[in-house]
C-alpha beads as a LAMMPS data file, in Angstrom:
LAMMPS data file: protein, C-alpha beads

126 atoms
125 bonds

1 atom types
1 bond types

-500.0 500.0 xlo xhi
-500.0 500.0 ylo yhi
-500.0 500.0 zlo zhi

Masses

1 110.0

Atoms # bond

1 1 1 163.264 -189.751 74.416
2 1 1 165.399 -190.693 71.573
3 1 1 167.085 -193.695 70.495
4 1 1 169.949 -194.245 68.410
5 1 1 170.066 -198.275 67.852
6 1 1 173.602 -199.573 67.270
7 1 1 174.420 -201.455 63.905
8 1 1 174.093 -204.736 65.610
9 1 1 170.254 -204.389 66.049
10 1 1 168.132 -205.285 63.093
11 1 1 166.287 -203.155 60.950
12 1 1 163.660 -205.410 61.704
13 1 1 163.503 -204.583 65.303
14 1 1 164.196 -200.530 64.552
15 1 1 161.060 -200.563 62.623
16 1 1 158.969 -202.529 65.023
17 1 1 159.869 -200.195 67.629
18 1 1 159.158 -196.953 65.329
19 1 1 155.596 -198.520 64.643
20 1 1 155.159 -198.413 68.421
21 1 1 156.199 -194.754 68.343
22 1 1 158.886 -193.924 69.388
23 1 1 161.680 -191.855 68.211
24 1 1 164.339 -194.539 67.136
25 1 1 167.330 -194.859 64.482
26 1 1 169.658 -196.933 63.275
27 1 1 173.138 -196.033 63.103
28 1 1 173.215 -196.904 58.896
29 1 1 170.681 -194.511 58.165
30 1 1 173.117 -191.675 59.833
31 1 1 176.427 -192.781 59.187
32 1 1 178.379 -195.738 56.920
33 1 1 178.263 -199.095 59.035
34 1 1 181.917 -199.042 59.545
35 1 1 181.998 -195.655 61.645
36 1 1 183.736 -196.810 64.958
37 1 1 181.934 -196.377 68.689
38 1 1 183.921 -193.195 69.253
39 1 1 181.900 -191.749 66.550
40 1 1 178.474 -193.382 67.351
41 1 1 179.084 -192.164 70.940
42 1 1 179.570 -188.489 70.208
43 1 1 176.418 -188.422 67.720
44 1 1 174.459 -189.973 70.442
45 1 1 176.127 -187.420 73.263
46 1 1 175.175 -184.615 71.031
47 1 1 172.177 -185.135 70.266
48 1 1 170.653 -186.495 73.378
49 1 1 170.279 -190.102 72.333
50 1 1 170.004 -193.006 74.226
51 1 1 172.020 -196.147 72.472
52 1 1 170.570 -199.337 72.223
53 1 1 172.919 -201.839 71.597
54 1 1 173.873 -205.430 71.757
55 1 1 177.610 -204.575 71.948
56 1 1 177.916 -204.279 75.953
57 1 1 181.388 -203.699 76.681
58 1 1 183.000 -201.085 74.095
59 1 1 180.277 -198.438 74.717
60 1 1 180.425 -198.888 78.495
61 1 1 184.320 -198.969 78.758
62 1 1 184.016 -195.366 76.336
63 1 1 181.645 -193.988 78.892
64 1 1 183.884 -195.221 81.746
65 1 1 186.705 -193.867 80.659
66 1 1 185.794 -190.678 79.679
67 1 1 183.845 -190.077 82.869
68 1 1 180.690 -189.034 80.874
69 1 1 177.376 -188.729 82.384
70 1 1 175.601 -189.554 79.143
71 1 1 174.482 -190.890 76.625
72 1 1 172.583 -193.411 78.463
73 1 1 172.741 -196.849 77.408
74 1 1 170.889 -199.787 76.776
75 1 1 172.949 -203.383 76.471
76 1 1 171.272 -206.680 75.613
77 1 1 172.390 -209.806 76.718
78 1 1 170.039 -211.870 75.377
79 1 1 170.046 -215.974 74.496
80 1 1 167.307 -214.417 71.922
81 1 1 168.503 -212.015 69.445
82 1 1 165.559 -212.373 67.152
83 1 1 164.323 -209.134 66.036
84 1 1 160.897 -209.648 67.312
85 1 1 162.543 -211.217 70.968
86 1 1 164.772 -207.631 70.956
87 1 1 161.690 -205.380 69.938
88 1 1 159.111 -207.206 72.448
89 1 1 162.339 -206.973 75.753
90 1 1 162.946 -203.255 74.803
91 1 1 159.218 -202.015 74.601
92 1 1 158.669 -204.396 77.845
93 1 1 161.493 -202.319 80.047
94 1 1 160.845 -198.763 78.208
95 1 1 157.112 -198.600 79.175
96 1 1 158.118 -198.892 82.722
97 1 1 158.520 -195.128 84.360
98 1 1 161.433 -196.200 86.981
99 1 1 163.487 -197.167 83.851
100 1 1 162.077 -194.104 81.566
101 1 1 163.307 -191.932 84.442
102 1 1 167.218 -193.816 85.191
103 1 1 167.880 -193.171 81.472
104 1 1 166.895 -189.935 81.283
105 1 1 169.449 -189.455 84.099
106 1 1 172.125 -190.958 82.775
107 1 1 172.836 -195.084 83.056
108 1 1 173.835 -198.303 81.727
109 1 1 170.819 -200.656 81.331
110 1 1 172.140 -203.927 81.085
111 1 1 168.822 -206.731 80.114
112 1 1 170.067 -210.104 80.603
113 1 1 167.768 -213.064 79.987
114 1 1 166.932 -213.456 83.899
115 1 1 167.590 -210.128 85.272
116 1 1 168.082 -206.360 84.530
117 1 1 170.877 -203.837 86.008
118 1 1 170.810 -200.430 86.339
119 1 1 174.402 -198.799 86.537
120 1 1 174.334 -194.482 87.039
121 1 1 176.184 -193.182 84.930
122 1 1 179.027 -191.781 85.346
123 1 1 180.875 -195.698 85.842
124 1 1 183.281 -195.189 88.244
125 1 1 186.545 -196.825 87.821
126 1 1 188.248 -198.504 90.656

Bonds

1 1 1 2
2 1 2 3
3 1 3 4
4 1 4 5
5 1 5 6
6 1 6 7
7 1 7 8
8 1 8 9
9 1 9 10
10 1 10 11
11 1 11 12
12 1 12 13
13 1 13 14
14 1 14 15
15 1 15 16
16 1 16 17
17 1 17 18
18 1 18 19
19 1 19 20
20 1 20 21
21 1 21 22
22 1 22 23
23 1 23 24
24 1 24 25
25 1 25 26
26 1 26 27
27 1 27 28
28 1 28 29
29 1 29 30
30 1 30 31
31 1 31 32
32 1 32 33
33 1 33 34
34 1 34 35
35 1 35 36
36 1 36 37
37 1 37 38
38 1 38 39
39 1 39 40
40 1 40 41
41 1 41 42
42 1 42 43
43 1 43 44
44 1 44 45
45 1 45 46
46 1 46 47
47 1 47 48
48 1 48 49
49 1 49 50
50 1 50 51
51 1 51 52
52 1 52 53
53 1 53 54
54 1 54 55
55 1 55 56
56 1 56 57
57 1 57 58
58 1 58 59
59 1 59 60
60 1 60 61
61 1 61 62
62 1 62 63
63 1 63 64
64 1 64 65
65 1 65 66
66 1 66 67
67 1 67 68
68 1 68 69
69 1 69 70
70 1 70 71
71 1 71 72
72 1 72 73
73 1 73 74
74 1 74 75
75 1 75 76
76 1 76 77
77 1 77 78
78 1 78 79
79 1 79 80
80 1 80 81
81 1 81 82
82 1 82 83
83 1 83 84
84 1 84 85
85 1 85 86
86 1 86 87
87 1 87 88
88 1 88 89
89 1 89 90
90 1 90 91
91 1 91 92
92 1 92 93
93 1 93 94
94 1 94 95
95 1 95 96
96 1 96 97
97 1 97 98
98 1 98 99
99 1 99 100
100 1 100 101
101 1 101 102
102 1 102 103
103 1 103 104
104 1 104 105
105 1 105 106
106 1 106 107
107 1 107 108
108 1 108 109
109 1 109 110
110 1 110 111
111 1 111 112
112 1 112 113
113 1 113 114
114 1 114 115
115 1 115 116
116 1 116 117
117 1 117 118
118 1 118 119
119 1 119 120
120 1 120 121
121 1 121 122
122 1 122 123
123 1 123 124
124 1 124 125
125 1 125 126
């Protein structure tokens, strides 16, 4: 699985997770920081990313509204947004299969301090 970490994670936590191995990125070493979702959305849709992301509503409401099935996503809704707090909750929920399997799927993870959610993807809109 890939991961394509939005430009409101740190570098920090980007490079604790790639010393853990796994195949992540940060949206400034693809694009300039100022590229909007639309654009981080597509990149991740064609290239079978996952986004990781602390930004949980403009990335959901693109999904939602365009009906799309993936990219999955990952939102934090944390209290902690250290790098090392982000780093330690993401390799916490990605080790776990159940999870592992829902985003390769398609859904919206949402990690709140107390709880997490697991939304299939595509959102339907009521």
């Amino acid at each position: 699985m890939q991961f394509l970490a939005d430009m409101n994670i740190s570098p920090l936590t980007v490079r604790t997770i790639k010393q853990q191995g796994y195949n992540i990125i940060r949206v400034s070493e693809l694009m300039k920081p100022s590229v909007p979702d639309t654009e981080i959305l597509e990149y991740a849709r064609n290239h079978q990313m996952v986004i990781l992301t602390q930004d949980i509503r403009d990335f959901s409401a693109l999904i939602a509204l365009n009906g799309y099935s993936q990219p999955s996503l990952i939102n934090l809704r944390l209290s902690n947004n250290s790098p090392e707090n982000i780093a330690q909750i993401f390799l916490k929920i990605i080790a776990e299969q159940s999870y592992q399997e829902a985003l390769k799927e398609g859904c919206s993870l949402t990690i709140d301090d107390n709880k997490t959610r697991i939304r299939k993807l595509p959102i339907k809109l009521q």
